[in-house]
C-alpha positions in Angstrom: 79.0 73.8 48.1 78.1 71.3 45.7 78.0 68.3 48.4 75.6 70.3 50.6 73.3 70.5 47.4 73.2 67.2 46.4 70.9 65.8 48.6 68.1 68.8 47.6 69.0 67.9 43.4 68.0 64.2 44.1 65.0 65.0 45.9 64.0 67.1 42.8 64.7 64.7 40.0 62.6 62.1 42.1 60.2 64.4 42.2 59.8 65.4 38.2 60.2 61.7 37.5 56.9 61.2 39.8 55.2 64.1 37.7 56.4 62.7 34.6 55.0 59.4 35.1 51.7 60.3 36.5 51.0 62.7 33.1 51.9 59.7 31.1 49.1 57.3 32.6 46.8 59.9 32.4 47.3 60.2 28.5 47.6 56.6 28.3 43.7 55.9 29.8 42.8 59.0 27.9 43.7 57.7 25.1 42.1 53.7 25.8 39.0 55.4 27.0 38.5 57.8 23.6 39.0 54.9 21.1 36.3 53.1 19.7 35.7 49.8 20.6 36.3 47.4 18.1 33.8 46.7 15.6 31.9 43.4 15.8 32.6 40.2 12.8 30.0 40.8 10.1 28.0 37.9 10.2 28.2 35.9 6.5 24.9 36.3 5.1 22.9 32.7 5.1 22.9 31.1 2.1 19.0 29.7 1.0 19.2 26.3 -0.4 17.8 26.4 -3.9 14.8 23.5 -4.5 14.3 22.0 -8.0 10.7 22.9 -9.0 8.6 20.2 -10.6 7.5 22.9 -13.3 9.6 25.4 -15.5 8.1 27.8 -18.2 10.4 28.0 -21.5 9.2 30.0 -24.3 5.7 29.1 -25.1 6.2 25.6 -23.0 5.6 24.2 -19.9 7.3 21.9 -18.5 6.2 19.5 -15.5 8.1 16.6 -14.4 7.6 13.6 -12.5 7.6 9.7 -12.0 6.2 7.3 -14.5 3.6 4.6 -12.6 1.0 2.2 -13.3 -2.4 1.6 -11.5 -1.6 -1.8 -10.5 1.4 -2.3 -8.7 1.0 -4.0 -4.9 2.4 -6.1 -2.1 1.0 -9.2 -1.9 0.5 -10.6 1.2 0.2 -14.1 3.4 -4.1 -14.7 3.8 -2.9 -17.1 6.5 -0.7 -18.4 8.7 1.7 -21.2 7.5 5.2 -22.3 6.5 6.9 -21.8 2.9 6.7 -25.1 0.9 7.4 -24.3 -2.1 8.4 -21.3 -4.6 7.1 -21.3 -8.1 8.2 -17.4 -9.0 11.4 -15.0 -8.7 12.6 -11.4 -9.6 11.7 -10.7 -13.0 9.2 -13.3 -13.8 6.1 -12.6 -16.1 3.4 -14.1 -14.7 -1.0 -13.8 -15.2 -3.8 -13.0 -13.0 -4.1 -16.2 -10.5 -0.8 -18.0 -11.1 0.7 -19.4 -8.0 4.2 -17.9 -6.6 4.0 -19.8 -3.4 2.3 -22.4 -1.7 2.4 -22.7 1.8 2.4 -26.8 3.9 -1.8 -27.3 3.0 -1.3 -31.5 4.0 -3.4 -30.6 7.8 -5.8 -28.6 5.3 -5.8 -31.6 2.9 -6.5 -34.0 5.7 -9.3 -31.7 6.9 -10.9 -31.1 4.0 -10.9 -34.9 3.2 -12.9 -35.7 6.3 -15.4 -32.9 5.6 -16.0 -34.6 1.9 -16.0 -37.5 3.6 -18.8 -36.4 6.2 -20.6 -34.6 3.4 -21.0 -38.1 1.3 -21.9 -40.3 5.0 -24.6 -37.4 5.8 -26.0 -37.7 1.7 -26.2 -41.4 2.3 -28.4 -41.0 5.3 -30.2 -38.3 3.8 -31.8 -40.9 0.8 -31.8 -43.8 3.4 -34.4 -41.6 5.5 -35.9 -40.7 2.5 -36.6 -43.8 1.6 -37.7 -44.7 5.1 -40.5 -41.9 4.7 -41.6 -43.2 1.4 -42.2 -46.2 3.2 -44.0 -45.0 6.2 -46.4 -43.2 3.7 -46.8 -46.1 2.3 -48.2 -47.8 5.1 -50.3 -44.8 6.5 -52.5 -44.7 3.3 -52.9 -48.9 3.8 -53.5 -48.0 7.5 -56.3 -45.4 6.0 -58.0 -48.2 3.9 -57.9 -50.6 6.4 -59.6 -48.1 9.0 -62.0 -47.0 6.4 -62.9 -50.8 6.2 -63.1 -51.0 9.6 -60.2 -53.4 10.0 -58.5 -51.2 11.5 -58.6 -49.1 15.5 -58.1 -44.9 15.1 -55.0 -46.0 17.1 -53.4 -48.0 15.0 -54.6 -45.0 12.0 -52.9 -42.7 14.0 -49.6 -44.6 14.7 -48.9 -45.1 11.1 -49.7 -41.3 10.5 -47.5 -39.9 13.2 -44.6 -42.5 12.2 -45.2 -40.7 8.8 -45.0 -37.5 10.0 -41.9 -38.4 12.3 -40.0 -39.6 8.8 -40.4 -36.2 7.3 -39.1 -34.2 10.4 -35.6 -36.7 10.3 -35.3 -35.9 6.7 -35.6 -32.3 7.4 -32.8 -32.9 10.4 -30.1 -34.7 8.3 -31.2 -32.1 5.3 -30.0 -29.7 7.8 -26.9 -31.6 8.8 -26.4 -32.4 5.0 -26.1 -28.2 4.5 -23.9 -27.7 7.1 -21.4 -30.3 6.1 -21.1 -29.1 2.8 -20.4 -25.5 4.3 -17.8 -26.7 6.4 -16.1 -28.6 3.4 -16.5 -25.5 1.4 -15.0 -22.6 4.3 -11.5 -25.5 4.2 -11.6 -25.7 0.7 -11.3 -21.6 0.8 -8.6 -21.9 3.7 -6.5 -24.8 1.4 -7.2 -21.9 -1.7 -5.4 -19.4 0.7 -2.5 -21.6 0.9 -1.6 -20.5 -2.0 0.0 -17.3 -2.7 -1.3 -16.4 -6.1 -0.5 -13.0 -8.3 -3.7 -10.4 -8.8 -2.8 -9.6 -11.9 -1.1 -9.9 -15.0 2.2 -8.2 -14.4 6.2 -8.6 -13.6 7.6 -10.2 -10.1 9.5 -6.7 -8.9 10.8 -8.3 -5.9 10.3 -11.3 -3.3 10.6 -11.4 0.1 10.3 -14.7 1.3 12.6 -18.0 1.5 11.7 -21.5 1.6 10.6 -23.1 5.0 10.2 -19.6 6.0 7.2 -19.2 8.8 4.9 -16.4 7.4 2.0 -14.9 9.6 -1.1 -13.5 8.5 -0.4 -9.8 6.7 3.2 -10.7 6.0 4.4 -9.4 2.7 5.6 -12.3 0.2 6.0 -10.5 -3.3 6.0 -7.3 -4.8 3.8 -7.5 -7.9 3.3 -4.7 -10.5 1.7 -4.1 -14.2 4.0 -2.8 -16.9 1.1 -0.9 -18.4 0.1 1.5 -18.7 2.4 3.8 -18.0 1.1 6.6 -16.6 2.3 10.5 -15.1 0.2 12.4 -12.7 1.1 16.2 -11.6 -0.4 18.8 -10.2 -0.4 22.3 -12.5 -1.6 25.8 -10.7 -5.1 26.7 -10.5 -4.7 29.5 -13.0 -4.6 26.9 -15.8 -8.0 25.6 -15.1 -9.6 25.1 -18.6 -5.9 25.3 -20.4 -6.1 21.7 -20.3 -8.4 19.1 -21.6 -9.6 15.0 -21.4 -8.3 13.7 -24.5 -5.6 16.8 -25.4 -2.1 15.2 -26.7 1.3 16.3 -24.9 4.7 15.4 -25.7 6.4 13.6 -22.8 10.5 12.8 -22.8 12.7 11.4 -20.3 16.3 12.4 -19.7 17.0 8.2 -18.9 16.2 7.8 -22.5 16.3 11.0 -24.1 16.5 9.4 -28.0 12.6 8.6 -27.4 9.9 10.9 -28.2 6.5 9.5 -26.5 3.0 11.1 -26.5 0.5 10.9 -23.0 -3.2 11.6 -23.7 -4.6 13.7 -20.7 -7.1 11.1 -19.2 -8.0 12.5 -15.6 -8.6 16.2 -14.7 -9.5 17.2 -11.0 -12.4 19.1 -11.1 -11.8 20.7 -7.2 -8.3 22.8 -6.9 -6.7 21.7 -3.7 -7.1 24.5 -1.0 -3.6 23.8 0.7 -1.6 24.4 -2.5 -4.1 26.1 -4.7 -3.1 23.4 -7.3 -5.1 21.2 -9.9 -4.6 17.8 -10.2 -3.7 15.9 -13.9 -3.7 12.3 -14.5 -2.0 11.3 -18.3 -1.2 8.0 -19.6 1.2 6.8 -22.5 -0.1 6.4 -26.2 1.7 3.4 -28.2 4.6 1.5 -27.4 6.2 2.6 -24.4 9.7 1.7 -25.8 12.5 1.6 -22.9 10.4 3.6 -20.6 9.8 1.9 -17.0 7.7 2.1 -14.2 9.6 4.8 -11.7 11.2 6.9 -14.1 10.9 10.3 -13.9 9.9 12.1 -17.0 8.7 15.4 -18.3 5.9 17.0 -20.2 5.8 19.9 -22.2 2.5 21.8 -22.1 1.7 24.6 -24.3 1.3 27.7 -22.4 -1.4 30.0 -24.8 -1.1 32.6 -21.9 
């Protein structure tokens, strides 16, 4: 009995196995489709880079900061082609308004200008020998005249002294001419030998030097870097809501953290009188009173204004 069941009890485990397995896949994609999908990374919020403003309010002060310059401070530059003969100035060197730092190889400019004096003095020599030549020839028209007003002598001959006469004035007018030009030609290569030389514009400190010697320099090419100790000056900009807080003359108190034992004063010496549209700021120039101590050009200091607001 139980062997001619058996094949009917397999049949209908296989078949609850099958319905079994079908109800569990079901509940399984049930189950993926009703979850939620997994939440996206939080992005980390950006973080905004924080600037250093040139002016900060404390108390009843503000205060602006900014470099120290001077008005004079400039490259100076080759006027003309040339090679480096000869150095005269370096780094650090105190020099005056029309020293020379440089000279560039003038002996072609030397030998020019020479032959231009040397012209000059050859065309001066001719200029008195045909003035003296004219003297002569009027000399001999006014005997000419007396003789024809004696009736010695033919209107011809009258009228060949007076044109020879005439002729003598016009060469001295010539070689005047030639005289004037000589001289300008000896004076435009004594201005090219003067550009030979590389000379400071003011009285000041050599910052820095570029050039080597028998270096080939063009025209334009930067040679030294020349500035002014003095005066030391600050220029800022404040907003336009402080037109009229300031004034030409008013006294601040200016410190900088390179030398923070000095105390200095800058006398407010330049006010914009326009507000610049792009920034809606006003524009103040002030310049150090007394010794400037350890201060330098470049260094960045600050100034406390009082704010009366």
């Amino acid at each position: 009995m139980l062997r001619e069941n058996h094949p009917r009890t397999y049949l209908a485990l296989a078949l609850a196995s099958f319905i079994i397995f079908i109800a569990g896949c079901g509940e399984t994609r049930t189950a993926a489709e009703s979850s939620p999908p997994p939440a996206a990374p939080t992005a980390a919020p950006a973080t905004v880079p924080q600037t250093t403003m040139p002016m900060v309010k404390t108390e009843n002060f503000l205060s602006v900061s900014g470099p120290l310059i001077v008005e004079h401070q400039v490259d100076v530059t080759a006027q003309r082609d040339g090679v480096i003969a000869s150095i005269s100035a370096d780094v650090n060197k105190h020099v005056k308004a029309g020293d020379e730092l440089a000279r560039l190889d003038d002996r072609e400019l030397s030998a020019n200008l020479e032959a231009a004096r040397a012209k000059t003095r050859s065309t001066e020599n001719d200029l008195k020998n045909w003035q003296a030549e004219a003297k002569m020839m009027e000399t001999d028209y006014s005997r000419a005249q007396k003789l024809y007003n004696e009736g010695i002598w033919s209107v011809e001959q009258l009228d060949h002294a007076k044109y020879n006469a005439e002729a003598e004035e016009w060469d001295i007018r010539r070689v005047t001419e030639l005289l004037a030009s000589s001289k300008q030609e000896e004076r435009s290569l004594e201005l090219e030998l003067d550009k030979a030389r590389i000379t400071a514009p003011f009285d000041g400190v050599v910052a820095r030097r570029y050039i080597r010697m028998g270096q080939g320099v063009s025209k334009g090419d930067r040679t030294f870097w020349v500035t002014a100790e003095g005066p030391l000056r600050m220029r800022f900009t404040l907003p336009e809501a402080l037109i009229g807080h300031l004034r030409t003359g008013q006294e601040l108190a200016l410190t900088s953290p390179d030398v923070p034992e000095e105390h200095h004063l800058a006398r407010v010496v330049e006010i914009s009188p326009v507000v610049d549209p792009s920034s809606g700021t006003i524009e103040v120039l002030a310049e150090i009173q007394g010794a400037r101590g350890r201060l330098r050009a470049g260094m960045t200091a600050s100034i406390r204004i009082p704010d009366s607001r």
